[in-house]
C-alpha positions as CSV (number, residue, x, y, z in Angstrom):
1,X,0.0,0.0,0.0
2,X,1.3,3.5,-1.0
3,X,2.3,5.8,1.5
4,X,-0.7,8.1,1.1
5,X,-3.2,5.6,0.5
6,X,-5.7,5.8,3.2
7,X,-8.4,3.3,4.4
8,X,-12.0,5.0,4.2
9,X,-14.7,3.9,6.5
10,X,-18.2,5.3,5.6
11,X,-20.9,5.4,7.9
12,X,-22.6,2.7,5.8
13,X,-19.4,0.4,6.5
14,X,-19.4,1.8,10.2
15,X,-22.7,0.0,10.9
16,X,-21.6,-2.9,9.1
17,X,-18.5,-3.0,11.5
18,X,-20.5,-2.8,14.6
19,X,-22.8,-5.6,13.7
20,X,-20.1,-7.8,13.0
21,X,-18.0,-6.5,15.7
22,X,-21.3,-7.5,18.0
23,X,-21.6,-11.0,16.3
24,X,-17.8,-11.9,17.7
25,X,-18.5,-11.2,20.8
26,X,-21.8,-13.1,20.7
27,X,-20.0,-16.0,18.8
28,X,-17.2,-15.9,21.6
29,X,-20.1,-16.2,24.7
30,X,-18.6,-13.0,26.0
31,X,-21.6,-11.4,28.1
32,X,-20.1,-7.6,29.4
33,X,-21.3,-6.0,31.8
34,X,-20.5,-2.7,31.0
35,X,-19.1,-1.5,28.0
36,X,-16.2,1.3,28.3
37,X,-15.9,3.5,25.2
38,X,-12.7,5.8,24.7
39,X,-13.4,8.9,23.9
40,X,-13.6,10.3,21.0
41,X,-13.0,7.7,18.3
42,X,-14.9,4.9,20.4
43,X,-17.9,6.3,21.1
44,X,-19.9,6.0,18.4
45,X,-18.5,2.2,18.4
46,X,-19.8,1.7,22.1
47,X,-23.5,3.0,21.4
48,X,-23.4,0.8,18.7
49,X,-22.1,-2.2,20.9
50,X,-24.6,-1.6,23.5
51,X,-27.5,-1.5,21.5
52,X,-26.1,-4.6,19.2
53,X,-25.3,-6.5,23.3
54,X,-28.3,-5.2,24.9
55,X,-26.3,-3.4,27.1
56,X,-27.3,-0.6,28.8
57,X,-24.2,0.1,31.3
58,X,-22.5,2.1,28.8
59,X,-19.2,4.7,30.6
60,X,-17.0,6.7,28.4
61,X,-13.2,7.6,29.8
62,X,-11.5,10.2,27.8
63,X,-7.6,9.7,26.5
64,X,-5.7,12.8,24.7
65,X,-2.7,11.1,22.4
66,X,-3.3,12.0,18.8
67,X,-3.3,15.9,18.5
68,X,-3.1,15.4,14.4
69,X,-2.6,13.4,11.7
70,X,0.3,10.7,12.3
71,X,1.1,13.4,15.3
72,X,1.0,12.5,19.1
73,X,2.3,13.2,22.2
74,X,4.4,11.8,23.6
75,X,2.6,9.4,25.9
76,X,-1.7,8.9,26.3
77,X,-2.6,11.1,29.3
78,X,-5.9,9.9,30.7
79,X,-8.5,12.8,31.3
80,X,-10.5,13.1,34.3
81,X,-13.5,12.5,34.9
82,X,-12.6,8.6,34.9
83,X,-14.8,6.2,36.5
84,X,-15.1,5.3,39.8
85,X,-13.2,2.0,40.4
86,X,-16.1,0.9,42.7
87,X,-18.2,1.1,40.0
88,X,-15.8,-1.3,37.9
89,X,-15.3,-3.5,40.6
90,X,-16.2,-7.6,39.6
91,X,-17.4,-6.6,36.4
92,X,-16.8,-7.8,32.7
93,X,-16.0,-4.8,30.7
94,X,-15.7,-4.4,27.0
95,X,-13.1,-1.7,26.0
96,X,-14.1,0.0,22.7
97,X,-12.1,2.4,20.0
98,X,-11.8,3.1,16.7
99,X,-8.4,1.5,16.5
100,X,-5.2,0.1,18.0
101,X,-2.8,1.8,16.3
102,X,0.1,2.3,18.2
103,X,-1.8,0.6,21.3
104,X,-0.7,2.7,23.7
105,X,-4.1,4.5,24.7
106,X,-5.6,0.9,24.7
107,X,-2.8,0.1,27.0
108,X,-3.6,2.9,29.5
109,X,-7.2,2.1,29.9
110,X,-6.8,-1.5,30.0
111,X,-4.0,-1.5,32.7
112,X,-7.0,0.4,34.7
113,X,-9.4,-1.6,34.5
114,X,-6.9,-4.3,35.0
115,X,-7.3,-4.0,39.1
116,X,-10.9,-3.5,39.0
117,X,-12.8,-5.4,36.9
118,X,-13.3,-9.4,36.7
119,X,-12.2,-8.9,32.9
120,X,-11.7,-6.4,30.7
121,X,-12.0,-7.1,26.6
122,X,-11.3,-4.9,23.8
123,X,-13.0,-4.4,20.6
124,X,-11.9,-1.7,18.0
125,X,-12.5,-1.6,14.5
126,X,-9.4,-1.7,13.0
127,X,-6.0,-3.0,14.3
128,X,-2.8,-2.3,13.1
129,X,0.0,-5.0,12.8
130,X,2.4,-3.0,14.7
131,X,0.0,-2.2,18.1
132,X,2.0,-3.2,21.3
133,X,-2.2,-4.7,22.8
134,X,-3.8,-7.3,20.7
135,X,-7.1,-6.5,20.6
136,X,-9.9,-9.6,21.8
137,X,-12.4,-8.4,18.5
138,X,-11.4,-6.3,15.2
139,X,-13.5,-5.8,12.3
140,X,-10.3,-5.4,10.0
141,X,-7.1,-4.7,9.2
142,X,-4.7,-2.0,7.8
143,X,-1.8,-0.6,7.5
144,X,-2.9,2.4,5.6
145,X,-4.0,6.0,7.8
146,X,-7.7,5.9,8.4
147,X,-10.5,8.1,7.7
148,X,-13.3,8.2,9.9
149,X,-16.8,9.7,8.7
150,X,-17.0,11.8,11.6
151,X,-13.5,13.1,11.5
152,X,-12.9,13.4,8.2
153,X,-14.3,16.7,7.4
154,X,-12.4,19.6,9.5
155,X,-14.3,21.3,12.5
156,X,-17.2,23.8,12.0
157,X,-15.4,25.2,14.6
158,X,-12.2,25.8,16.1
159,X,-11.5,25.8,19.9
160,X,-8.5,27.6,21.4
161,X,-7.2,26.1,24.5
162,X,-9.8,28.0,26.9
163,X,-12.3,26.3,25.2
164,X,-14.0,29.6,23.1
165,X,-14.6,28.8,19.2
166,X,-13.6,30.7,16.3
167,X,-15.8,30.3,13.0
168,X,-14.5,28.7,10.0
């Protein structure tokens, strides 16, 4: 694959992903009890999950790392709020993203959850070969840069560090 051939997932092939994403786990008897989306890129992927499971425990924690294309710093910084570990504690939790790329934000929240819950999974919808966590479900699988339907476009808006927008 050329350097600046990128993978394109449409919103069509996003819903596709979830429902086969949902199927793996089904197929694998995993039964979560809550499912823990990273936010942003694994949101959508979680709602999707939780309708697909039937689950209705759905939590969101909230990792910067990416600040641009192929740009990152230099390691994931977990954002408050985070959830409470009493409300992780004995549960089966299914970690969702939009991809293990480098693996390093999967890392963070996994090794989190790892002295709370009873087990933690991860699903994502792309891996990359070179991510340091194997994820447990993964709709596919490139090498190439990814373009998400919901990041693809730039912002309406753009937000300066003290959170005010400028138009345009």
């Amino acid at each position: 694959m050329a350097a600046d051939e990128r993978e394109i997932l449409t919103y069509e092939n996003f819903g596709t992903a979830v429902q086969e994403l949902a199927q793996q786990v089904v197929d694998d008897g995993y039964e979560p009890d809550l499912i823990l989306s990273i936010a942003r890129g694994g949101l959508g992927l979680g709602m999707g999950l939780g309708y697909a499971l039937d689950v209705k425990n759905l939590s969101a924690v909230n990792v910067e790392f990416y600040t641009g294309i192929d740009e990152r710093l230099d390691v994931p910084i977990m954002l408050p709020p985070t959830p409470a570990a009493v409300d992780l504690a004995g549960l089966k939790v299914l970690i969702a993203d939009d991809v293990a790329d480098t693996g390093r934000t999967l890392e963070i929240v996994r090794d989190f959850c790892a002295d709370h819950v009873a087990e933690a999974r991860v699903a994502v919808i792309y891996e990359k070969p070179w991510t340091v966590v194997r994820p447990d479900y993964v709709w596919r699988h490139t090498e190439a840069w990814i373009d998400f339907p919901w990041s693809a476009a730039p912002p309406l808006v753009r937000r300066n560090r003290a959170g005010s927008a400028t138009a345009g």
